[in-house]
N, C-alpha and C positions, 0 to 999 in steps of 0.2 A: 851336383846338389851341394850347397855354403853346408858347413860343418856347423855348427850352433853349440858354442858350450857355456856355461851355467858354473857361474863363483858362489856359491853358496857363503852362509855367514849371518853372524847376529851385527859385529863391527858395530861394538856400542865401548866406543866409535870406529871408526877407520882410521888405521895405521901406517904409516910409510912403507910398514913390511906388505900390508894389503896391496898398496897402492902399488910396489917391486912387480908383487905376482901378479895385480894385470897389465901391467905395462908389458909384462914379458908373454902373458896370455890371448892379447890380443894380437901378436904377432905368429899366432898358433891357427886361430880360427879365425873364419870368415864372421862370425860374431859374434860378441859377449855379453852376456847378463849378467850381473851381478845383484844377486840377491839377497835381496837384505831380509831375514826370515823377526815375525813378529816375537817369536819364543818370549813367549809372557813366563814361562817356567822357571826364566833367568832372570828375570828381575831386571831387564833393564835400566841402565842411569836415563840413558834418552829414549826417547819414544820411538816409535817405527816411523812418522813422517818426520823426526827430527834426526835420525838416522838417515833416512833415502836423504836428506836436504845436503845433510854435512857429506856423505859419498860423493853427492854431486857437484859440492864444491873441490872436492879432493880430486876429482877424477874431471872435471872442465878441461884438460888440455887434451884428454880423450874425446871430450863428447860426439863426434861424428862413431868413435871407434865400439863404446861399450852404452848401452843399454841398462840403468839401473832403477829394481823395481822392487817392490817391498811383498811381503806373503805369509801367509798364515795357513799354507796349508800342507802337505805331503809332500816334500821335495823330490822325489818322484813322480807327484801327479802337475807339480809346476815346471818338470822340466819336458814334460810332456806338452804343459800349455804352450810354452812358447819355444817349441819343437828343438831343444837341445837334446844330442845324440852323446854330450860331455861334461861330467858334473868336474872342477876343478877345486883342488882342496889344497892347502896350504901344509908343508911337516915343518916345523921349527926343530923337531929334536929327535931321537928316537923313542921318547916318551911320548909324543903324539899319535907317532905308529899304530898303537895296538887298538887305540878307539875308534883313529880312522878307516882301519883295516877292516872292523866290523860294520863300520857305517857305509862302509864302500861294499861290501860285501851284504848286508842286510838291502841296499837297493837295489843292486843286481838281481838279488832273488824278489823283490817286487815289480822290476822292469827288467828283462832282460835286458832291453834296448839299448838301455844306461850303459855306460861306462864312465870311472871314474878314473883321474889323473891326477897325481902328485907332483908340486914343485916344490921347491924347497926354496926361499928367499935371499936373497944375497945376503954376506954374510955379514954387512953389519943392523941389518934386520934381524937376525935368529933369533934372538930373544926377546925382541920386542912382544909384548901382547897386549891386545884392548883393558883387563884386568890389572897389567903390571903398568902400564900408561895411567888409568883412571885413580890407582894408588898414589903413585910419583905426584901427580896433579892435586889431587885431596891433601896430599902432607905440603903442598906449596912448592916443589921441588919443578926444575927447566924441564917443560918434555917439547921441549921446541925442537929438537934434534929427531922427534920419533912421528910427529903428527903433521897433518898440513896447519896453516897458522891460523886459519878458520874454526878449525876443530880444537886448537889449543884454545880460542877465546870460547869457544863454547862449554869447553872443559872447567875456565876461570870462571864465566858465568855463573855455571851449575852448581861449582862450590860456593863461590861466594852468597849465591840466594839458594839454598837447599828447600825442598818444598815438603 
């Protein structure tokens, strides 16, 4: 039975460190989704079809490999939909530890089924994050080192026409 696991994530936008963990993810399972969750909570800068678009341009020299889809609903009952037995989670620090621990730990006890796995990103990713990227870019500053160069021009985009 293909092993099916499930990258959760807002990736508003995607990062080089995103793109590390599945490069190395899809060499784990037989398939990968990556899901890009609507989380209207967090105020996204881009939208959830302008997020799956910018993924898909990040992740194109996968595409036969991973599977990327957008959702709005119970990341347990999505990894249900498209039968993943593994939800994959990103730690940059040990500060991410203790939220993921619970979030990994809160889906288990709504799916058994679940289980969740931690990478950790290569290390000149660790710090990068979607938040500390969308800053650097808003104050004018190179994040061409941290993004693919589609998602930098969409980053220049969005500040330069703010809406």
């Amino acid at each position: 039975m293909p092993v099916v696991a499930l990258y959760p994530g807002t990736f508003d936008p995607i990062t080089n460190g995103h793109t590390d963990l599945v490069e190395r993810a899809v060499r784990m399972f037989d398939r990968l989704v990556l899901a890009v969750a609507a989380n209207p909570g967090k105020k996204p800068l881009f939208s959830l079809t302008e997020r799956v678009s910018l993924a898909a341009e990040a992740l194109a020299h996968l595409d036969d490999l991973v599977e990327i889809r957008g959702f709005d609903n119970l990341l347990v009952n999505f990894a249900q939909e498209v039968g993943a037995l593994v939800i994959v989670r990103g730690l940059r620090a040990v500060s991410d530890f203790e939220f993921e621990f619970q979030l990994a730990t809160m889906n288990r006890r709504l799916h058994s089924g679940t289980e969740t796995m931690f990478l950790t990103p290569a290390e000149q990713h660790a710090y990068v994050s979607s938040t500390l990227v969308k800053e650097v870019a808003k104050l004018g500053g190179d994040i061409t080192p941290f993004v693919h160069p589609r998602v930098a021009r969409a980053l220049a985009e969005k500040f330069a026409n703010p809406e």
